[in-house]
C-alpha positions in Angstrom: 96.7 126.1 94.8 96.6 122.2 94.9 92.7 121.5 93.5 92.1 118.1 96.2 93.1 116.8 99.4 95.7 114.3 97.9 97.4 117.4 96.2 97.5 119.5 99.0 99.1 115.8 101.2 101.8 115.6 98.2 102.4 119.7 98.2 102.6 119.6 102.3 105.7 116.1 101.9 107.1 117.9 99.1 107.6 121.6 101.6 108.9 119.1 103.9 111.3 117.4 101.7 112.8 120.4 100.2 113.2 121.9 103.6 115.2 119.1 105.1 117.4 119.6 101.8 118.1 123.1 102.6 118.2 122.8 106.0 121.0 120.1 104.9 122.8 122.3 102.5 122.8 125.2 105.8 121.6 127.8 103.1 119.8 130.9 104.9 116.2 130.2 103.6 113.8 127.7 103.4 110.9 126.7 101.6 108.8 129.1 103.0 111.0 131.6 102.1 111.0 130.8 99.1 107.3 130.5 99.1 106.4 134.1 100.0 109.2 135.6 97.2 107.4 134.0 94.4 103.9 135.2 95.6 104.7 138.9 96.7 102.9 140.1 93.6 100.1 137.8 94.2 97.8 137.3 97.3 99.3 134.8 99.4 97.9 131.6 100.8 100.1 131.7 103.9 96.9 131.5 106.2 96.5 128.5 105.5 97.7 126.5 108.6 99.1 123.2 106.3 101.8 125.6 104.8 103.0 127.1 108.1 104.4 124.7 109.8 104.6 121.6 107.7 107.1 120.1 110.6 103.7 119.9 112.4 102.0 117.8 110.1 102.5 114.1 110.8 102.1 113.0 107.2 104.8 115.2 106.2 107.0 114.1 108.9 106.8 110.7 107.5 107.6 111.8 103.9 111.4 112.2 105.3 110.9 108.1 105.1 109.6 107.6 102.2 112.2 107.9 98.7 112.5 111.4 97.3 114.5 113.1 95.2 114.8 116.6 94.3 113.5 115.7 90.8 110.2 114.3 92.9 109.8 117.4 94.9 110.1 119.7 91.7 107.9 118.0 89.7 105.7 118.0 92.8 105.7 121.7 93.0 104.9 122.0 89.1 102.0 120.1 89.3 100.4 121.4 91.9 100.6 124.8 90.6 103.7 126.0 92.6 106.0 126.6 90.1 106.7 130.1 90.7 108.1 128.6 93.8 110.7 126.2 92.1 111.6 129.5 89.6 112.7 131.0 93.1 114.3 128.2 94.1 116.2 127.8 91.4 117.3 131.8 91.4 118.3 131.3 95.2 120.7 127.7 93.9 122.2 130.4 91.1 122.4 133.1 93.5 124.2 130.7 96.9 126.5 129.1 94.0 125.0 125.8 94.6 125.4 122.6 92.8 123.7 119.7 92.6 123.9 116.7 90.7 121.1 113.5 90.7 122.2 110.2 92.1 120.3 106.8 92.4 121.4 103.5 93.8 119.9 100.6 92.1 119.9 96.9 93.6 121.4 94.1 90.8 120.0 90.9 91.3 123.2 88.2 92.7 123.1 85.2 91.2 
């Protein structure tokens, strides 16, 4: 459970994030899905309204503009104490025959 209000802000983008990549990939879960797996032998924070819906959340909504990566949203999940979550995720990528591979685009200065 994210301890402050700016870990619960990065935890709600980083829900976000990793839905639009599943929602992109057309797999037949998402991150709330995921979510309640990892906690079904623990009591579940699903009450809380910020983890419902994260689509609702204007803050998260605008995290689909700002630069992500799925390195940023698992390291995201780890430190906010979610990473049962990211053990499930990574099950499900085993389990759909995913892969996945890291790319960045770097700007070279023109002379």
């Amino acid at each position: 459970m994210p301890e402050n209000d700016e870990d619960r802000l990065s935890l709600v983008k980083a829900i976000h994030q990793l839905n639009f990549y599943l929602h992109t990939l057309g797999v037949p879960f998402t991150a709330i899905d995921l979510y309640k797996r990892a906690n079904t032998k623990r009591e579940s924070n699903l009450e809380e309204v910020w983890l419902q819906d994260v689509s609702q959340i204007p803050e998260a909504v605008k995290a689909l503009d700002e630069p992500f990566t799925t390195v940023t949203i698992v390291e995201t999940l780890m430190r906010t104490g979610y990473s049962s979550v990211v053990r499930v995720l990574m099950r499900e990528i085993r389990h759909q025959k995913i892969t996945y591979s890291q790319a960045y685009i770097m700007a070279t200065p023109r002379n």
